[in-house]
N, C-alpha and C positions, 0 to 999 in steps of 0.2 A: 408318976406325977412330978417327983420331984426332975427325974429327967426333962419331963418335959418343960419345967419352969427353968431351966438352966439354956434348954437349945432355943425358947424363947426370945434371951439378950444377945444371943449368939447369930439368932437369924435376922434380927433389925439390925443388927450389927453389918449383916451383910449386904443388907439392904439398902442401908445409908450409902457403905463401900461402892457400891457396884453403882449405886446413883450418881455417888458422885464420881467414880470412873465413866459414869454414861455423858454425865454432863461434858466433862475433858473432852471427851470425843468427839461430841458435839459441836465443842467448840470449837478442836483443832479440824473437824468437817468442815465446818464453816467459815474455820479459817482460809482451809486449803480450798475449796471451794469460788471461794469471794477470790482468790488468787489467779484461779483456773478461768474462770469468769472476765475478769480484766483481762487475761492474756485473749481471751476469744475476742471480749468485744473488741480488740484494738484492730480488726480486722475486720475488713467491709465486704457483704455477703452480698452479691449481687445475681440476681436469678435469673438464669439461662432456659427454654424452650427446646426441648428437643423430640423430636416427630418423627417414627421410624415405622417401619413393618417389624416388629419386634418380636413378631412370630416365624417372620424369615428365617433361611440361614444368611443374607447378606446384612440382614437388620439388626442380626445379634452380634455379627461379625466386627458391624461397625458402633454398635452401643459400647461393646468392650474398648475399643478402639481407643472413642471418646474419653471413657474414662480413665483408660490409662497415658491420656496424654495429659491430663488434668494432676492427675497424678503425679509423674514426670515433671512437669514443668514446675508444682508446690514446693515437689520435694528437689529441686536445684534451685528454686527461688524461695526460700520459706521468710526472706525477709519481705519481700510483698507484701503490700497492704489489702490488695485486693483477694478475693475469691471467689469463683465459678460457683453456684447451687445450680446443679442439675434440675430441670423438673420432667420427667419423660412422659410420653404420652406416645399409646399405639397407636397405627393410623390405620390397621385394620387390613391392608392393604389397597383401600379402597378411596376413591376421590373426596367421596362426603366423610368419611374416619380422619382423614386429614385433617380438613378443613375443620370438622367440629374440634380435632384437638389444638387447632391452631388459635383457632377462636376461644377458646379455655383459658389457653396460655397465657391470651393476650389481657383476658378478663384477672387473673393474677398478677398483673404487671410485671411479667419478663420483658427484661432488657433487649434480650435479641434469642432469635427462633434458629437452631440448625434443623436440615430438613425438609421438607420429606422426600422419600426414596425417590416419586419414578418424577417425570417432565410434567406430565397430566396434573397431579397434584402440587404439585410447586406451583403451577397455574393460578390455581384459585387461593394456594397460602401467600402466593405474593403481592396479589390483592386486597389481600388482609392487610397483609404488615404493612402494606405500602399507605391502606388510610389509616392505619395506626400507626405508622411512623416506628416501625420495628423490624430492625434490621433482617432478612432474611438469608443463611447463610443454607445451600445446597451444596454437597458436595456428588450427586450425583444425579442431578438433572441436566444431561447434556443438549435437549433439543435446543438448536441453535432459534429457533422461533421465542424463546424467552426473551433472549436481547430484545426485542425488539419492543418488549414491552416498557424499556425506557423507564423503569423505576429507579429510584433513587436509593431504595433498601434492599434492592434485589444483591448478592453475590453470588458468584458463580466460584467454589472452590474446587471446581472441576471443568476438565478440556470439553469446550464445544463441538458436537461431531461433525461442524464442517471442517475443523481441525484436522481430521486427518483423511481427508476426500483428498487432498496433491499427492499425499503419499500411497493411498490406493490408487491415482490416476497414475504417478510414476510407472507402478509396477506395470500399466494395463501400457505407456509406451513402451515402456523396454521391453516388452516382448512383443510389440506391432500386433497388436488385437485393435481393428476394426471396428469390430461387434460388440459389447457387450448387454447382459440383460438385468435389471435389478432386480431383486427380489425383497421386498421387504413389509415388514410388519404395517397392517392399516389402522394405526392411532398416530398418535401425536408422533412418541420417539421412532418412529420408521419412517414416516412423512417429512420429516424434519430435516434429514439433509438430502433429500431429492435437488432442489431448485440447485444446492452447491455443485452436486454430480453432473447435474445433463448441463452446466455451464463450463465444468471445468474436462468432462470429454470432451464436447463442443470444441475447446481449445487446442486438445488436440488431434482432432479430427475422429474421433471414435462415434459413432452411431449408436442410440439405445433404436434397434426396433422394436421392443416391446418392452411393458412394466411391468412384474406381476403381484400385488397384492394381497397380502394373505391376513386375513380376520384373527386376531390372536383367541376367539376363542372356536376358532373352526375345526372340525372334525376328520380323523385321518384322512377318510375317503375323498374330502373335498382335496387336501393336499396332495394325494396322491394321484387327482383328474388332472390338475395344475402341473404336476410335472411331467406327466402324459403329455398336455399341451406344449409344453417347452422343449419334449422330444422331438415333436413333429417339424422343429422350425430349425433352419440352419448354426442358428449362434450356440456356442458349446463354455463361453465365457459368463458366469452368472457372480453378481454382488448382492452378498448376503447380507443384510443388514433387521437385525432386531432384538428381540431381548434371546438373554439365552436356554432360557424354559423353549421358547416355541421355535428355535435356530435349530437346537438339538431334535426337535419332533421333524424339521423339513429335513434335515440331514440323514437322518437314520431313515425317513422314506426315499429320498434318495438313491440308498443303498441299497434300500430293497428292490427299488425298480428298476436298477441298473446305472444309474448316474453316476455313481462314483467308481466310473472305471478309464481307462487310457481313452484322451481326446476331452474329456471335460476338464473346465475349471473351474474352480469355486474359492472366491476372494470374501472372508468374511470381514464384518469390523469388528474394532474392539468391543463394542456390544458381545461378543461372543467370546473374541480373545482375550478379554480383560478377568473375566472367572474363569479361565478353562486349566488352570491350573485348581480348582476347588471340586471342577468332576471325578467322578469317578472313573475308574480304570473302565469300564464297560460300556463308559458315557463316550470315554474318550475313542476307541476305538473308530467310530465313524467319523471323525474330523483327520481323519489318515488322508495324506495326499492334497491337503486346503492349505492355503498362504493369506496371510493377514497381517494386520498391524496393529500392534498396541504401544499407549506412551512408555517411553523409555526410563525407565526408572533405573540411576547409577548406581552403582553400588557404598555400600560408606562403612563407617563404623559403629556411629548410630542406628541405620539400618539392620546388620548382623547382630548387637543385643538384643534392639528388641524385637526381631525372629529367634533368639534364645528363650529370653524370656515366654512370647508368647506359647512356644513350642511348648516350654517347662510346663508349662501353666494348660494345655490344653488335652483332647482328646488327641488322638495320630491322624485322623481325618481332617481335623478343623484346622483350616490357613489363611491367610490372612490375602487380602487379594490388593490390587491399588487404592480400588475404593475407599478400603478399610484404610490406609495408607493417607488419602487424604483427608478424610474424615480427621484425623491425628493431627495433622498437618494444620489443618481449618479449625479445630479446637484449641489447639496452639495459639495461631492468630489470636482469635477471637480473647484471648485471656491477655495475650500482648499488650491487645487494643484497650482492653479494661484497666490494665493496671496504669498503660499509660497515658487512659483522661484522669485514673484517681490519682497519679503521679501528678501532674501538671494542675489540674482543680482540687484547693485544699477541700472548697465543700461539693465532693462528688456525694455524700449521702443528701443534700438539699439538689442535687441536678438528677438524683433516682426516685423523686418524688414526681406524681403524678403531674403535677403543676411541669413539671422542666422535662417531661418524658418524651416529648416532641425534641428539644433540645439535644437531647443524650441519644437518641436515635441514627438524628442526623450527625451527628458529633462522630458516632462507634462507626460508622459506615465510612464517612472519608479517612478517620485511621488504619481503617482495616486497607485500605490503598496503601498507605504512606509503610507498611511493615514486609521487610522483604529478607526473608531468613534461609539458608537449607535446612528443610526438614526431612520426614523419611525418604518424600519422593522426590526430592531432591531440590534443586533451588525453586523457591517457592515465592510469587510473586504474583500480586495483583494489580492488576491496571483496570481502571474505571470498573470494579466490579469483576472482573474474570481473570481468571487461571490465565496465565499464556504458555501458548504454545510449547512444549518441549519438542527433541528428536521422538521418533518413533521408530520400535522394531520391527524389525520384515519376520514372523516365523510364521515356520514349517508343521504341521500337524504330520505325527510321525504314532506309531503303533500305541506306544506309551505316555504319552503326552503331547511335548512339544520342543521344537528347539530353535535358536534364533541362527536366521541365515544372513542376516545383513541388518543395514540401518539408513533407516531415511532423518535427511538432515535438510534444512531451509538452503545452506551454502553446497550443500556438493551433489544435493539427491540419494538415489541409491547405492549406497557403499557399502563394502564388506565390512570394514571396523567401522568404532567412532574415530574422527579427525581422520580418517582419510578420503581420497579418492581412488581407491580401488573399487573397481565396480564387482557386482557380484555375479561367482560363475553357474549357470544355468545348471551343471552337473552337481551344484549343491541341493539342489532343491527336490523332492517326492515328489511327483502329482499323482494323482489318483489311478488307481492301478499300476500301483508299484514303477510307473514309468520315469525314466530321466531325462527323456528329450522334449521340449518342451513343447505343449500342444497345438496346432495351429490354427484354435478356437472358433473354429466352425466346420462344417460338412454336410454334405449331400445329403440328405434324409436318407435312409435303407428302404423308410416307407412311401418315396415317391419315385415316378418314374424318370424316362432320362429328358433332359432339358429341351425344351418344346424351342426350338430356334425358327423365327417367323422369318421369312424369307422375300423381298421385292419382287414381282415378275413385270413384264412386259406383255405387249400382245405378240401372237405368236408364242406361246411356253411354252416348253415340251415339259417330258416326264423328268428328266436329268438336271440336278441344280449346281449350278455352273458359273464362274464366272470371278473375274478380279478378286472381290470381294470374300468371297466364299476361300480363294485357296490360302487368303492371309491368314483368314481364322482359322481355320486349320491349323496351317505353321502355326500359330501362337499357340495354340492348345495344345500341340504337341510338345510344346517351351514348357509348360509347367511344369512344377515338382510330381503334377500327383493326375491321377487321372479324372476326369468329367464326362461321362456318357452324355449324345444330346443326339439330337437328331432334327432335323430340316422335313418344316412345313411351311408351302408357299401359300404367302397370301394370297388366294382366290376365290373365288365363286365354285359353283357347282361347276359350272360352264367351264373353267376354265382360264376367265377373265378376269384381269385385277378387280380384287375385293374394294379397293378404296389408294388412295395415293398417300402420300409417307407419313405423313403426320397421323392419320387414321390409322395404319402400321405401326405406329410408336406407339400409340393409345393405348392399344391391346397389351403392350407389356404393361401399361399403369394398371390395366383391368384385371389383367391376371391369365389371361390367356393366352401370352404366348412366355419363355423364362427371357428370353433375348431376343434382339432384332439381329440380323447380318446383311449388308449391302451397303450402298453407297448414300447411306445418312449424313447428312449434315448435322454437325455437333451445330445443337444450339439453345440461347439461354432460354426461352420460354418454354422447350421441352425440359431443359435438367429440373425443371420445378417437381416437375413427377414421375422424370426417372434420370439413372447416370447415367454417363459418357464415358467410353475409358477415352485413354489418348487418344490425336486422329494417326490413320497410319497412312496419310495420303497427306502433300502439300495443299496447306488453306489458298484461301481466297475466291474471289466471285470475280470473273474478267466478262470485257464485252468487247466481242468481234466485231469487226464493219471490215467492207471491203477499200482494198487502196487503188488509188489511181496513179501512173506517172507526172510527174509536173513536169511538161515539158514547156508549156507555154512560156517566154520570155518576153516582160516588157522593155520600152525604150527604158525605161529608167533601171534596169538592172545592175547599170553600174555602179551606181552609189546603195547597193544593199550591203554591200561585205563591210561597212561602217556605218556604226549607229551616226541620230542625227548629233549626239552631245558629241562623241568623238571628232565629227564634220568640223561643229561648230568650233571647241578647244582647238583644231589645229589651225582655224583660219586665222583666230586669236593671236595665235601662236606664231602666225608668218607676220603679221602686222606688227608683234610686241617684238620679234627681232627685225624688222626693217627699223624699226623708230629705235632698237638699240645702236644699230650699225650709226644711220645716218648721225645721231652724236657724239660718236664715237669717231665718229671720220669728219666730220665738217668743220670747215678752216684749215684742216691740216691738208686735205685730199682735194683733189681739182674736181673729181667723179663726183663729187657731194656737192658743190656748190653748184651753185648761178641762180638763175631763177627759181620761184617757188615751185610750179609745177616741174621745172624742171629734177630739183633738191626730190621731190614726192613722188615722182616716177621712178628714179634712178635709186632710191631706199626700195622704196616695195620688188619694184624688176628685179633686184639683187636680191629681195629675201624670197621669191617666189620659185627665182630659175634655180634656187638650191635642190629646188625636188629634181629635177633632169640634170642637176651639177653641170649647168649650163651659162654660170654667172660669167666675165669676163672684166670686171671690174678689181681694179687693184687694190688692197688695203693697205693702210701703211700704222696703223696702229695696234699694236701687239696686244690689245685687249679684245679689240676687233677680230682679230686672227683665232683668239681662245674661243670666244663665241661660235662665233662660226664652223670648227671643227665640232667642237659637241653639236649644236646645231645641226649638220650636216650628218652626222651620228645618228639623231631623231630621226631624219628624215629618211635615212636609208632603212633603216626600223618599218616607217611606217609604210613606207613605198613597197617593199618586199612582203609583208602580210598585206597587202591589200592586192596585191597581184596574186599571191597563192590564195585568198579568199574567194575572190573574184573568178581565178581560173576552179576553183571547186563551183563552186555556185553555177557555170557557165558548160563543165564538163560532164561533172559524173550523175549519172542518174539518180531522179531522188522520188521517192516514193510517199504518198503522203493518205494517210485516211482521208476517207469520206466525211465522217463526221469525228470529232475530238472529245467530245464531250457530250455527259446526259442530259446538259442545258439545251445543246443542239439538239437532240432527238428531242428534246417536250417540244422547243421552241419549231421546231418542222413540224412535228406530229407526224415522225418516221411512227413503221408498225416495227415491233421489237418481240423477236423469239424468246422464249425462256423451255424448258425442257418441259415433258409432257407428265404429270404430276407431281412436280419438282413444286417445292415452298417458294420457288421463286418469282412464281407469278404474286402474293399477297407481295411478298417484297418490294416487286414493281410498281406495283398500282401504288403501294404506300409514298413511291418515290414520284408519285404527278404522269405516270406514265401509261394512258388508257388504251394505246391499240397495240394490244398484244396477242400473239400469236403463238400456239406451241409448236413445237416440232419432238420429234424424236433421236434420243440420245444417237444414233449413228451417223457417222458423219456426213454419207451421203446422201442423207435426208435434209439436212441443213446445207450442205452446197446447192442442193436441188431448190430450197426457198429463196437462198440467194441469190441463185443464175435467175428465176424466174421472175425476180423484185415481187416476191411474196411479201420479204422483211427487208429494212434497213440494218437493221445490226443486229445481235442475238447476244442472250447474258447465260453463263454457266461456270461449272467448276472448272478450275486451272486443267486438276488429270484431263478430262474430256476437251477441253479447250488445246491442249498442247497438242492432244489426238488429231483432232481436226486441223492446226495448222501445220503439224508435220506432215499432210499429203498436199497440202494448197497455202506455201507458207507465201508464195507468189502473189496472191488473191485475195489473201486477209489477212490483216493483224491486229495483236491484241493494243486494246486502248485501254488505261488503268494500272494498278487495279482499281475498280471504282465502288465496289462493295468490300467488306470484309466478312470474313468466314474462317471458321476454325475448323476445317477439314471435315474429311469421313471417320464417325468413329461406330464401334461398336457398343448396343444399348441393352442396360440391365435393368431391374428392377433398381427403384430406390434402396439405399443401403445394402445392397448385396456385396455380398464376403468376395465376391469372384472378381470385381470391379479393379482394386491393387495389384491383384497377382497377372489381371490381364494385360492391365495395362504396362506391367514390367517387364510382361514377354512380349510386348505390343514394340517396347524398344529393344529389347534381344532382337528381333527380329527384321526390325527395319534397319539396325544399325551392322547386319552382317550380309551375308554373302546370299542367305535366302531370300530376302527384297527382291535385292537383283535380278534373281532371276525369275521371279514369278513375276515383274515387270517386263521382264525382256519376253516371255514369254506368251504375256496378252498383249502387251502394246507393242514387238517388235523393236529395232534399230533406227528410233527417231532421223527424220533427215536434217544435216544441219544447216538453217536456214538462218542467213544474216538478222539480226536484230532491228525489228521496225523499232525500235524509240527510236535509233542515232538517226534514220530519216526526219523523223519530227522535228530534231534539235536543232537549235539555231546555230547557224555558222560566221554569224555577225559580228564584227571585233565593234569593243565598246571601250570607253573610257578607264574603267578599272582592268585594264588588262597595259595602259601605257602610262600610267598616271605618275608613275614612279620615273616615265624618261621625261617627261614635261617638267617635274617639280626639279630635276636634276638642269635642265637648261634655264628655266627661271628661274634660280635658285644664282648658276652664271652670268647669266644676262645682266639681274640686277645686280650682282657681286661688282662685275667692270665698270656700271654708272655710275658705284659708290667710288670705287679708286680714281673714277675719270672726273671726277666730281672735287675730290680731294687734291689732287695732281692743280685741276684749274685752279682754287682755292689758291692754294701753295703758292703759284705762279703771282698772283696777284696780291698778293695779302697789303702790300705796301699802300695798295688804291684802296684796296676796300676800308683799309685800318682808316681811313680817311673822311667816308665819305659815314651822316648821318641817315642813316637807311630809315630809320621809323620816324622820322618827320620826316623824310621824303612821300615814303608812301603814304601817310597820314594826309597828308596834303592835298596828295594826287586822289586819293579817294574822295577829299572832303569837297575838291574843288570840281569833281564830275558830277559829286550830289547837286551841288550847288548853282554849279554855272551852267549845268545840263549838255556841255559841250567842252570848254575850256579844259585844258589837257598837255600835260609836259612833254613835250615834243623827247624822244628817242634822244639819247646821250651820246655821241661820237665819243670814241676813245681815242681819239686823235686831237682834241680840241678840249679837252680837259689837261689845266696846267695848276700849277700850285702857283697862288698869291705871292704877290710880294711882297707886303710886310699891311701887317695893322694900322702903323701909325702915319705912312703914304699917304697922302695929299691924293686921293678921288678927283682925276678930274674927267670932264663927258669928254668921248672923241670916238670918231665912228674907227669901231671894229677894233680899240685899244683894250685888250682883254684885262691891262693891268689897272686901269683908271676904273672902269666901271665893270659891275657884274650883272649881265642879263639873266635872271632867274625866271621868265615865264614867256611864252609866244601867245602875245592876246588877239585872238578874232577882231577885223574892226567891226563895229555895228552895222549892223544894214541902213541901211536910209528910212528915216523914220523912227528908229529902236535907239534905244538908251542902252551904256553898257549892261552888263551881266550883272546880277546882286554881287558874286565874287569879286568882280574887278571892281566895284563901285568900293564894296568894303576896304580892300584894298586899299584905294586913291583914296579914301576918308580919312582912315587910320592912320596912315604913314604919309602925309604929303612930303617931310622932309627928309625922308631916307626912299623915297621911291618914287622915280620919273618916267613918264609916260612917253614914248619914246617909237614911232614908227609902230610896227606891232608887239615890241617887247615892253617889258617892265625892267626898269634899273634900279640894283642897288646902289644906292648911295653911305648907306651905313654897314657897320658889319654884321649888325643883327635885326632880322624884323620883328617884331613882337604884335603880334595880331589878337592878343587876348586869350586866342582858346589852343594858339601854338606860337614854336618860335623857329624860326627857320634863321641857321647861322651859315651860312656858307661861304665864312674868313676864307678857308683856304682853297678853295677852288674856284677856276674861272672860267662860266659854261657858256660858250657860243650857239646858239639855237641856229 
């Protein structure tokens, strides 16, 4: 008892202790708490959306992803104010598990949504975000169909798959595949770069003949009827494009059916390439001998830690693929974007409230633009919403994996490194079945027979098929690399007789019933609609024969044909412009030039005329005169010598001229006109206004015989056959034209056939050697050589641009000496002229012909013109004393009955004291007359009329 009344003070005692120890603790919890608490809240939590297949293995791949770039970025940033809060949500793998978790999220008020996995579901989440104003960030929705839905919250942190369609088409030219065939998934992401593909073969020239789609939830048996089907058809080049769950199920049937052996090719995209480093070794096996592209991702430093890290951190199976790469990359961004609107906006917690959430939306979306960083996959960059473009790799699927053989670049194409232009060498590359030589993407079926060649006949056919036509194709087919079995079936009837004419012949190869045409088809565009052409191996065009006649008939006027009428006219010009040179040039000085008028106008033109016969006989005695006249006489020998050897052609040699010229003539006669006898050239004709037509038959003396017998006026055909016929009758016809055009004979395949390139390059091996030759010498013989009808046609006519250059060269003389002879006279006279007022003179002379309608200054002698003698001389009248008076005008007397002239009255009103009226002249009395509206001063001169 009494113990226990002692452990009683002992144990309150402890009680107290330990309470008030509890309390301490309490408080300093509470202290360090309250510590810890401030340090959180001074950091702004901002909640992020993110939507995965989180049951995948690409879904977990990329969850980790996320959050170790979240991670990452806290822990080199810890001074940031901002912070990512993850909210995750699985999407099921399914379009509505998306959507419903996108819809949750958005009901939470997150900021912005990463995700979801595939195109399909980005669809309808971007729908979402987009009427709720939240930002959507995908880093692995590539159907390029999403752009186009033109949202404002949509990102794309991943390459659109039209993205790398140049760099699959590169590969498809540089090895000259023709053909190729798609293969791809029927949803959204295999649909989605079609329209890119059939644009950018299109471009360069490559053919899809067939599409094949395949149901991603379809059953082997249907996939492997599908590649059955793709067996049967020529193309051996296939683009693989879909996800890589059902890439691998077509691939490994494939294999099993035989596909994946020497002669095929298979181009996948990255849809396949982009995980095929996360398959399995067992997986990978069937992708042996395939070539594809994925984006290129450099290598860094950042990149090899965190492939350290994750490595440390994972199972030996689990890796990390680009995906997972951008994912990283895109959650990066998006933390960028956050810190820095709550950098720049003090109150970002009042713009993350519901009220401003429209605000912050739009806001995070055009940051995530403006942020351009290298991250794992290297420089990272977004424009209006999308990733751009990086290089992509060319690899190789090899036993164990895979290996990279080159690199496709925007600036160089396909090259062996980055930053060069080395191209890459085809002995780098596996194709399927272990082969190195690279395939020549298509072939003859095993499963059909040999090439059904439709052939033209005639009437009269025999059993033997024979002919121009026939032995080229041959030689060509002999040209290829590789051999073609076919064989010749003519177009006919039971009977025997043409089945139909060439156009109905070409048809059958559209229909299927025959592999090829051979014969002498005309390449043309309404047929390549529905089948091809290779080259022609025959010279084009369409000519028309008519027969010639000699022109012998000569009119009287034949001698002025060898000069046009402008030529005529410029030389008569030309004799007149040097006679009126000469004669001023010679007159006064030369006795030949003077006397009377007609006499001066005779003895000029005589002298420039009898230049042509250099029969002049007149002297010249002025050395300007003399310069003329030898150039002159230069023209003239010129022109006098071509018009005698014009004249002597025109007059001598035979000249041959067609019947008709032209297809105007034949409408405008309503000649009848041959064309060949089931030739496309009758529709041609008629199309050209030309309704009496008649055929004949390709031989030539079937068409001589229409012609001896005026059956036809002229006939229309191919040049070959045209040359044919006038190398035996080149006498009796010739060609007029060409008046149609045509693109030769070629040989016809089906549309898109593989055969078409390789033919037509033996089409020019062949034509351009030695075998042409002689398989022409051989059916058409050793043409005769017959003169050329155009140069008959041709005008022999000398015209004006043919001497234009010796006429500018003598008028150019001619007026040179009027100028010097002109300047010479000047010279001479300067003393008179310095004298005399020329613009009241003729001022005068004009005013007084308006006026007086007669009155007129009588002709000036230079003889009778003297200088005054002085100003201030006493004027006095006395007949004929030039010093006393000056007679300035000869006035008409009036008739009987009439009053003077208004001039002459004005005159005598004006001036009565300086002007006297005087027999028929008018006299100065003073030295100036002043008439008001002139002033005639004529001090110094004294003119006798």
């Amino acid at each position: 008892m009494r113990n226990s009344k002692l452990l009683l003070p002992a144990a309150k005692f402890l009680i107290i202790v330990l309470s008030l120890l509890g309390n301490s603790m309490m408080m300093f919890g509470k202290e360090m708490g309250d510590k810890g608490s401030n340090r959180t809240s001074s950091k702004i939590l901002v909640k992020v959306g993110v939507v995965l297949d989180t049951d995948t293995g690409i879904g977990k791949m990329s969850l980790r992803c996320i959050r170790m770039a979240l991670s990452d970025f806290y822990a080199s940033h810890p001074h940031y104010k901002t912070r990512l809060q993850l909210s995750v949500r699985n999407s099921n793998t399914t379009v509505v598990g998306a959507a419903a978790a996108a819809l949750d999220l958005i009901k939470k008020k997150v900021k912005a949504i990463i995700g979801p996995m595939t195109s399909m579901q980005s669809s309808f989440v971007i729908d979402l975000g987009n009427h709720a104003q939240v930002p959507v960030i995908s880093f692995t929705a590539t159907n390029p169909s999403l752009s186009s839905l033109r949202s404002g919250y949509f990102v794309r942190a991943t390459l659109n798959d039209s993205s790398q369609v140049q760099a699959i088409t590169s590969l498809i030219q540089a090895f000259g595949w023709r053909n190729v065939v798609p293969i791809y998934a029927d949803d959204d992401f295999g649909k989605g770069i079609i329209p890119s593909l059939t644009s950018a073969l299109n471009e360069i020239g490559t053919q899809i003949p067939y599409q094949s789609a395949i149901n991603p939830t379809v059953f082997d048996q249907e996939i492997v009827a599908e590649l059955y089907k793709l067996m049967t058809m020529q193309t051996r080049v296939f683009i693989l494009h879909m996800a890589d769950y059902l890439g691998l199920r077509v691939l490994n049937k494939a294999q099993e059916v035989g596909m994946m052996t020497e002669g095929y090719v298979w181009i996948v995209s990255d849809g396949i390439t982009n995980p095929l480093n996360l398959m399995g070794t067992s997986l990978v096996g069937s992708l042996k001998g395939l070539i594809g592209a994925k984006p290129y991702i450099p290598k860094s430093r950042m990149l090899d830690n965190f492939t350290l890290r994750w490595e440390g951190k994972s199972s030996k199976d689990a890796k990390v693929d680009v995906y997972g790469l951008w994912a990283y990359d895109a959650t990066t961004t998006l933390a960028m974007a956050i810190e820095k609107i709550g950098y720049i906006n003090s109150n970002f917690k009042k713009m993350s409230s519901s009220r401003n959430l429209v605000n912050l939306g739009s806001y995070i979306h055009r940051v995530l633009s403006c942020i351009r960083f290298n991250g794992l996959s290297g420089d990272f960059h977004l424009v209006n919403g999308q990733l751009q473009s990086p290089s992509f790799e060319i690899v190789n699927g090899i036993g164990d994996g895979e290996r990279v053989i080159g690199f496709w670049t925007m600036k160089y194409g396909i090259v062996r490194e980055m930053n060069s232009t080395e191209k890459i060498s085809v002995g780098d590359i596996i194709w399927p079945g272990e082969s190195t030589s690279v395939p020549k993407g298509w072939v003859i079926p095993t499963n059909k027979k040999k090439l059904k060649i439709g052939i033209p006949v005639n009437e009269g056919y025999s059993t033997k098929v024979t002919g121009f036509s026939v032995d080229v194709f041959e030689a060509v087919m002999a040209a290829l690399p590789y051999a073609v079995p076919f064989e010749y079936i003519p177009f006919t009837k039971p009977n025997g007789s043409p089945a139909g004419n060439y156009d109905e012949l070409v048809y059958q190869v559209f229909l299927g019933n025959f592999d090829a045409v051979v014969g002498d088809v005309t390449i043309r565009e309404n047929m390549s609609l529905y089948v091809d052409f290779t080259l022609p191996f025959t010279e084009s065009g369409i000519i028309m024969i008519v027969p010639v006649k000699d022109k012998k008939a000569k009119n009287a006027w034949v001698f002025l044909k060898p000069l046009t009428w402008d030529l005529w006219v410029t030389s008569f010009c030309f004799f007149i412009f040097i006679g009126f040179v000469i004669w001023t040039l010679e007159h006064g000085r030369n006795e030949d030039f003077n006397g009377t008028l007609p006499r001066q106008l005779g003895t000029s033109f005589w002298f420039s005329f009898s230049t042509m016969i250099f029969a002049h006989k007149e002297k010249l005695v002025s050395n300007l005169s003399r310069l003329v006249v030898i150039i002159w006489c230069f023209v003239v020998l010129i022109l006098t010598q071509s018009y005698t050897a014009s004249l002597t052609s025109t007059l001598t040699i035979k000249q041959l001229e067609p019947i008709f010229t032209s297809v105007e003539e034949l409408i405008e006669k309503g000649e009848i006109v041959g064309y060949p006898k089931g030739s496309f050239l009758q529709g041609l004709l008629r199309n050209s206004r030309m309704s009496k037509l008649k055929e004949y038959k390709t031989s030539a003396d079937d068409l001589h015989i229409k012609f001896s017998k005026g059956e036809i006026g002229a006939a229309f055909g191919e040049i070959p056959y045209m040359k044919i016929f006038l190398a035996k009758h080149c006498s009796k016809y010739t060609m007029v034209g060409p008046t149609l055009k045509a693109s030769g004979f070629g040989f016809v395949f089906p549309k898109g056939s593989p055969l078409v390139p390789d033919i037509s390059r033996a089409i020019l091996h062949v034509t351009e050697g030695e075998k042409m030759e002689k398989i022409e010498k051989a059916w058409f013989g050793k043409q005769a050589n017959c003169p050329d009808p155009s140069t008959s046609m041709q005008s022999n006519n000398l015209g004006i641009n043919s001497f234009w250059g010796l006429f500018v060269i003598v008028g150019v003389a001619a007026s040179f000496a009027l100028i010097i002879f002109t300047f010479i006279l000047v010279y001479e006279n300067k003393n008179i002229l310095m004298q005399i007022h020329l613009k009241d003179i003729w001022k005068n002379f004009i005013t007084s012909n308006r006026e007086s309608g007669g009155t007129h200054i009588d002709s000036v002698d230079e003889t009778n013109v003297r200088p005054h003698l002085s100003n201030n001389e006493e004027e006095t009248m006395g007949d004929g004393n030039c010093d006393a008076l000056i007679p300035i005008m000869r006035i008409n007397p009036p008739r009987p009955g009439q009053s003077r002239k208004p001039f002459e009255q004005e005159v005598m009103t004006k001036t009565p004291t300086m002007v006297s009226a005087m027999g028929n002249k008018l006299w100065l009395r003073a030295p100036e007359i002043d008439l008001g509206w002139s002033k005639i001063d004529l001090r110094a001169l004294c003119v006798v009329f």
